[in-house]
C-alpha positions in Angstrom: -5.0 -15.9 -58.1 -7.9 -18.2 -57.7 -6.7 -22.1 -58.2 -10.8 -23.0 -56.6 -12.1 -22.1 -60.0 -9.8 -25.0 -62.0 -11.1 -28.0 -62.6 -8.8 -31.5 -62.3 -8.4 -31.0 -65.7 -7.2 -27.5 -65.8 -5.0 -28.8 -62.9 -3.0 -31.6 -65.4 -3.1 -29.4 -68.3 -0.8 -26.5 -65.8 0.8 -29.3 -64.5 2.0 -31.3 -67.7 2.5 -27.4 -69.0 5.4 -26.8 -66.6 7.0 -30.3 -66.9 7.1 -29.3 -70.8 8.8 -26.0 -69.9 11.1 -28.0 -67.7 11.6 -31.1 -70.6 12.3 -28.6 -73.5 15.4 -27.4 -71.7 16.8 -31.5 -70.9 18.6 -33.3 -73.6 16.7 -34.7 -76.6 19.3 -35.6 -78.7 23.1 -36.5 -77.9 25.5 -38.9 -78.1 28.4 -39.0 -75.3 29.0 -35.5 -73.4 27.8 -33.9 -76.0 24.1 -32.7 -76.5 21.1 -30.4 -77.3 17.7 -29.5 -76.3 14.3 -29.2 -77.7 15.2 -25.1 -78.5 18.0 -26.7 -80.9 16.1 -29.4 -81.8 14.5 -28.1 -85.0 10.7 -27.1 -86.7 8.7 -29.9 -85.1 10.1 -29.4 -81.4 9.7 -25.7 -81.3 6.5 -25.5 -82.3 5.3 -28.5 -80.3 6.4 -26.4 -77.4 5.1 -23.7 -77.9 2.0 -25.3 -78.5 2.0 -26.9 -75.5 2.9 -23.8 -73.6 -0.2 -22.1 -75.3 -1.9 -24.5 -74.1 -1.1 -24.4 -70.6 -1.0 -20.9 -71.0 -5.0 -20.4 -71.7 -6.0 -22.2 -68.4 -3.3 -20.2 -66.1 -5.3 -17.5 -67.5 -8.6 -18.5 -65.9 -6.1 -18.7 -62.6 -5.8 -14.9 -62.9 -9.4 -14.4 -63.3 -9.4 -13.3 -67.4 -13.1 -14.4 -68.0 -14.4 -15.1 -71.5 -11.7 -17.2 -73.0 -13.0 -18.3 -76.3 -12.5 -17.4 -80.1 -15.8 -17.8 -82.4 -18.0 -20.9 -81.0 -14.5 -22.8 -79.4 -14.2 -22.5 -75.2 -10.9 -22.5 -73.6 -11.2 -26.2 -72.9 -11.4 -26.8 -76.4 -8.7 -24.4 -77.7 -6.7 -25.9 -74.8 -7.5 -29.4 -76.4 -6.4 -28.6 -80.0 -3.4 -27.3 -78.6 -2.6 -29.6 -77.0 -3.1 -32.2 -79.7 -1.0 -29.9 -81.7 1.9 -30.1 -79.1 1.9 -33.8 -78.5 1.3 -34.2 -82.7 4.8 -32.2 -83.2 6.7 -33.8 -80.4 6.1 -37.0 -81.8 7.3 -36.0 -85.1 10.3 -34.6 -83.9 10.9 -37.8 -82.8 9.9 -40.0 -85.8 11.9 -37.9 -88.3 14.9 -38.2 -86.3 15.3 -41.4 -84.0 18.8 -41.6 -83.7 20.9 -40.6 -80.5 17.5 -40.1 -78.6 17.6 -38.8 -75.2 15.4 -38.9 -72.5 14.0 -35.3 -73.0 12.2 -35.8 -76.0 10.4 -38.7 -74.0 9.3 -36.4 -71.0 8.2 -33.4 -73.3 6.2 -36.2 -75.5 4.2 -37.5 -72.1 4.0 -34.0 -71.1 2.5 -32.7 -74.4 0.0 -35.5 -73.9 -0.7 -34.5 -70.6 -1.8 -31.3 -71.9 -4.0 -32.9 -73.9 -5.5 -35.1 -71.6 -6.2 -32.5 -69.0 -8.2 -30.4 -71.5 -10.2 -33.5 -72.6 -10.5 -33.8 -69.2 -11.6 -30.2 -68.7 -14.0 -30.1 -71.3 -15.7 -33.1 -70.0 -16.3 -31.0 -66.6 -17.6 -27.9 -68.7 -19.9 -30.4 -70.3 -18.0 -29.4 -74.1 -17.6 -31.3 -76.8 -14.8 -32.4 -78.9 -14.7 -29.3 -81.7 -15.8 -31.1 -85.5 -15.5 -29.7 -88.9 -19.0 -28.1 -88.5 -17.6 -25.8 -85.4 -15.2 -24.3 -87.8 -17.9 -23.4 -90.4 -18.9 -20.4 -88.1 -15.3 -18.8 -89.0 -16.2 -18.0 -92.7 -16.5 -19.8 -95.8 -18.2 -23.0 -94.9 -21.0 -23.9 -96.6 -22.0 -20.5 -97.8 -23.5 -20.0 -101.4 -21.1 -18.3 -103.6 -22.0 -14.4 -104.3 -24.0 -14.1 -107.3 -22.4 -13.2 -110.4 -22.3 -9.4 -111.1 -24.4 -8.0 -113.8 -24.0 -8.5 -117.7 -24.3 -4.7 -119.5 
């Protein structure tokens, strides 16, 4: 385990990673003694949890020396990024589609999910990466490639 080779970035993303761990398990919804977590809180929470642990998973990965994180033309910065945009993009719809009997939970998993995502930001700034565009996908298949020709008339 090699923390030296994490940037500040990296650093947040783990960080705000473990503090979603730690949020998903608080209450997010409730009223009285009576309450449940972001595990029982539906589609949008689970999935922006485990995004965000993805996430957070991807640089604790460079911590363990696994080299070579990247899939097609994206860097584990920017993976981390989407991610993380993913996470924070859920969260907060967990809490727009249901804003009754909020808890505090849902607010600490929403500023952690964001902290994700500004840690990779961060982290792609100090790798000197850009923010991924519609052109980096194009490299995956289908994008902007001429149709096959048709075949032959007999």
């Amino acid at each position: 385990m090699d923390f030296s080779k994490l940037g500040n970035g990296a650093k947040i993303s783990l960080i705000s990673g473990l503090v979603l761990i730690i949020a998903s398990f608080l209450p997010w919804y409730g009223s009285g003694p009576f309450s449940i977590n972001g595990w029982d809180s539906e589609f949008w929470a689970i999935f922006g949890i485990l995004f965000g642990i993805a996430a957070a998973v991807i640089f604790a990965l460079k911590v363990f020396d696994v080299t070579n994180l990247a899939i097609g033309p994206f860097k584990a910065e920017q993976i981390t990024f989407m991610l993380g945009i993913l996470s924070a993009l859920f969260v907060l719809l967990r809490w727009l589609t249901e804003t009754s009997f909020v808890k505090y939970g849902l607010f600490v998993a929403l500023i952690a999910s964001l902290g994700i995502t500004f840690g990779a930001f961060t982290g792609m700034r100090e790798a000197g990466l850009d923010v991924p565009d519609m052109d980096d996908f194009k490299s995956f298949g289908g994008g902007g490639n001429e149709p096959p020709p048709p075949p032959p008339s007999e």
